[in-house]
C-alpha positions as CSV (number, residue, x, y, z in Angstrom):
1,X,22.2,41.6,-7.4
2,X,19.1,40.8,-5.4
3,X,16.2,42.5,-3.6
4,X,17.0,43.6,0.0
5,X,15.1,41.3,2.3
6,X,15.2,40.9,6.0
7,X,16.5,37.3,6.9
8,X,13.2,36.6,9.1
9,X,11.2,37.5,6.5
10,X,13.0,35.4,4.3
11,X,12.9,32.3,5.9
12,X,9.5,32.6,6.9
13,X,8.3,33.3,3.4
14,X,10.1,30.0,2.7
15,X,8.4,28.5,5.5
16,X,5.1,29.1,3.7
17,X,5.8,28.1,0.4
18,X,9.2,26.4,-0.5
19,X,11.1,29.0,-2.7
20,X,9.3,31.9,-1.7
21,X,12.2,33.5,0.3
22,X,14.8,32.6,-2.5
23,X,12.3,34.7,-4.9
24,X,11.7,37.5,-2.9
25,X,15.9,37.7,-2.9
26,X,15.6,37.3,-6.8
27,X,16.8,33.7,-6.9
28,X,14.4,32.8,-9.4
29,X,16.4,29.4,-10.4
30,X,17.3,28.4,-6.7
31,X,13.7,29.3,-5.9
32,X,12.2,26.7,-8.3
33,X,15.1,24.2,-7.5
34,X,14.0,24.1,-3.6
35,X,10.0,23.8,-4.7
36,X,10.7,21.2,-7.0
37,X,12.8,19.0,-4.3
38,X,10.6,19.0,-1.6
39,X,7.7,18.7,-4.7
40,X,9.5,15.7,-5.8
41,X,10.0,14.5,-2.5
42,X,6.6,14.8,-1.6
43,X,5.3,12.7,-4.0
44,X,7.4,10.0,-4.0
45,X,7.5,9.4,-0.2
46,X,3.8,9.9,0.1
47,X,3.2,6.2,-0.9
48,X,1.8,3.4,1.6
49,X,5.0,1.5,2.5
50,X,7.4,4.2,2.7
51,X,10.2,3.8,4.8
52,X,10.4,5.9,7.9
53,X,13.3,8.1,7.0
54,X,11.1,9.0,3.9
55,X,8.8,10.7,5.5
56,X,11.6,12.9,7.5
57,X,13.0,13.9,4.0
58,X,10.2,16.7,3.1
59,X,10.0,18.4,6.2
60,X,14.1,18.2,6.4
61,X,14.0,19.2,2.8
62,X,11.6,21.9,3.4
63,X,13.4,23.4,6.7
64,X,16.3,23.1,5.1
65,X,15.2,25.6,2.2
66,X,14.0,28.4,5.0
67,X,17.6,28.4,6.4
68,X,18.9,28.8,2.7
69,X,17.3,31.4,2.5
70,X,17.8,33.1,5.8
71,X,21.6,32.6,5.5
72,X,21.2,34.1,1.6
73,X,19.5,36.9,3.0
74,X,21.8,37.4,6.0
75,X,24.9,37.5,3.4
76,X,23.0,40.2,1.7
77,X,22.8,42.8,4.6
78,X,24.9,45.2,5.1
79,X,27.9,44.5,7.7
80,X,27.5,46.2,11.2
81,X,30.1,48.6,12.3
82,X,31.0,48.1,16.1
């Protein structure tokens, strides 16, 4: 089982560096799955002539891994009683 994290803090850690809020949850693998994606993305849509939906994929990619890690995080937390 993972560290207990805050979803904010999660998703803004992932914010700042892809992964970074899947390995403060202990997601190692999934952590360096994200970084490498929007790595990989990065450099091969970073080319003169790209297509326009190219250059949407990072962001999306990156966004994308902040809300994977917010909704991991979220799952994590302990239910509320109401």
């Amino acid at each position: 089982m993972g560290k207990a994290v805050s979803p904010r803090r999660a998703a803004i850690s992932s914010l700042l560096l892809p992964g970074l809020g899947q390995e403060a949850l202990g997601l190692r693998r999934r952590a360096l799955a994200w970084c490498a994606a929007i790595l990989i993305s990065l450099v091969a849509f970073s080319r003169p002539g790209t297509p326009a939906w190219g250059l949407l994929l990072p962001p999306a990619l990156w966004l994308a891994g902040a809300w994977d890690a917010w909704r991991l995080a979220r799952g994590r937390q302990e239910p509320r009683v109401r």
